[in-house]
C-alpha positions in Angstrom: 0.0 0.0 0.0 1.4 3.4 -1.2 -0.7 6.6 -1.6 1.0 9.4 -3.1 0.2 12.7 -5.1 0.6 12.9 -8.5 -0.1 16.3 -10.0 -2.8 16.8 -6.8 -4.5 13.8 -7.4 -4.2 11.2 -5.1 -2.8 8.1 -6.3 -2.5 4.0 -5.0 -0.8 1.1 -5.9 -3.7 -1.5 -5.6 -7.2 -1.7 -4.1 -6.3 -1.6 -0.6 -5.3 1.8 -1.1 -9.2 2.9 -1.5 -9.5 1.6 2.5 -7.1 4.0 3.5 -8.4 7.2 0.9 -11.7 6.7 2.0 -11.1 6.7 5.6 -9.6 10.1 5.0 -12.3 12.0 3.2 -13.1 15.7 4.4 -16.3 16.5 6.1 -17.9 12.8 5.4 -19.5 10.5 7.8 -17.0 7.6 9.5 -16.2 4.9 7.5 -15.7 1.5 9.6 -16.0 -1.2 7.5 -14.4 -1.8 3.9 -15.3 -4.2 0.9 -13.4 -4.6 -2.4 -16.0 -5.6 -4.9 -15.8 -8.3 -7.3 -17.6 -10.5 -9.5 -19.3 -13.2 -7.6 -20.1 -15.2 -11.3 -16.7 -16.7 -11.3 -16.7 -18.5 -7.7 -13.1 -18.1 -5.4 -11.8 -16.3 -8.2 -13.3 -12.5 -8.1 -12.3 -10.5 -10.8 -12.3 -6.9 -9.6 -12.1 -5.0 -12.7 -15.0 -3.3 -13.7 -16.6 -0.6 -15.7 -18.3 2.3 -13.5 -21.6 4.2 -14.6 -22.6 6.2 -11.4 -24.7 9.9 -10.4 -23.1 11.5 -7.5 -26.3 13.7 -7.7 -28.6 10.7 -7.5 -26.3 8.4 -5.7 -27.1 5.4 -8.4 -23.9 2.9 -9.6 -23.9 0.3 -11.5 -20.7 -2.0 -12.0 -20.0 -4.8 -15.1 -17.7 -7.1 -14.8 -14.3 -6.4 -17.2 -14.0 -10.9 -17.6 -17.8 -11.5 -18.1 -20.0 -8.7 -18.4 -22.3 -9.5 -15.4 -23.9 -6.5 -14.8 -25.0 -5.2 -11.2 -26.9 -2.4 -10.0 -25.7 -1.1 -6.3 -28.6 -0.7 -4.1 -31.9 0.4 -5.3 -29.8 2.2 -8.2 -31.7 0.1 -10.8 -35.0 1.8 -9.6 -33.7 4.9 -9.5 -31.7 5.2 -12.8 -30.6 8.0 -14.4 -28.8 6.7 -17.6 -24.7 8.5 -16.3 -21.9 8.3 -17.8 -19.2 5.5 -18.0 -16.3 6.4 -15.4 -13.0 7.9 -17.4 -10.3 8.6 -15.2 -9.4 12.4 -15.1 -5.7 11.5 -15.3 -5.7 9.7 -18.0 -8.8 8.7 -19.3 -8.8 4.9 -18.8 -12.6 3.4 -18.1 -11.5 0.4 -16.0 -11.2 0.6 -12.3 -11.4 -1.4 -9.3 -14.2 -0.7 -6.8 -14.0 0.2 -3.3 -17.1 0.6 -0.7 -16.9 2.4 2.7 -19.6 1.4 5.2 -21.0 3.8 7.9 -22.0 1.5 10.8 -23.0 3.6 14.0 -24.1 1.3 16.0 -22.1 -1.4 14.3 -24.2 -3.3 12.8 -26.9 -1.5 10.8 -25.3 0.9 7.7 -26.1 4.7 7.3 -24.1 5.6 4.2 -22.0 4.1 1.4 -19.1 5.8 -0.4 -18.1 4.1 -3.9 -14.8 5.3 -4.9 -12.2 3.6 -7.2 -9.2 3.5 -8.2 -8.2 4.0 -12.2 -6.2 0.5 -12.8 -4.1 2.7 -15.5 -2.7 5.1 -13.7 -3.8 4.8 -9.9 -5.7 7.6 -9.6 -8.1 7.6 -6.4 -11.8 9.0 -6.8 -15.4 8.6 -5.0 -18.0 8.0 -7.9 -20.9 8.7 -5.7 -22.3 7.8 -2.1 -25.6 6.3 -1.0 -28.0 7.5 2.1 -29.2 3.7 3.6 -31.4 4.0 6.4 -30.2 1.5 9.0 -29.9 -1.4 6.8 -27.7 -4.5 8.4 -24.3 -4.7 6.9 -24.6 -8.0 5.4 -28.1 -6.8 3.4 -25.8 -3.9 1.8 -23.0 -5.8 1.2 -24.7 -8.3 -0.9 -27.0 -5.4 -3.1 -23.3 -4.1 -3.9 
């Protein structure tokens, strides 16, 4: 795990790098729990790189799969969608990233907020996509609508 700033962006050398660059954001809610996403079509073997559509505005995501295509809507995004743009990296444009979630638990069980961020597998660049209100839904229930 190294963060560093390139340019004013922040940067990171693989996914565990999201845990610590969301745990640092300004003025957001706590993060304490952290979850990678991946695939789950291809058993043990998760592939984590995906493409990204996501709405900060609307707080909807949705994530396919870069080995299969398996799409999957995060949350009740599906319900709510509003049709946004693939993710490009600002730093150099690449559309495939690896997906990190940060969990709000309170009272440590029941989640309050999600962050999505990811981090551009081209050139490391760290970035939230969007974040989600959820309204005291238990860990596990969110985890698996990720």
């Amino acid at each position: 795990m190294v963060m560093r700033t390139v340019h004013g962006a922040r940067t990171g050398e693989d996914a565990a790098d999201l845990r610590s660059w969301l745990h640092e954001l300004p003025g957001a809610p706590q993060v304490h729990e952290f979850q990678v996403l991946g695939c789950g079509e291809h058993g043990d073997e998760r592939p984590t790189w995906a493409y990204v559509e996501a709405d900060a505005t609307a707080g909807v995501a949705r994530r396919r799969c870069l080995a299969c295509g398996t799409s999957v809507s995060m949350l009740d995004s599906d319900a709510r969608w509003t049709h946004p743009p693939m993710f490009a990296c600002q730093g150099c444009g690449h559309s495939i990233a690896e997906i990190g979630v940060g969990l709000n638990l309170p009272d440590g069980q029941h989640v309050q907020w999600v962050a999505v961020a990811v981090r551009c597998v081209g050139c490391g660049r760290l970035a939230g996509v969007t974040d989600m209100v959820v309204a005291g839904v238990p860990a596990a229930e969110v985890l698996a609508a990720l």
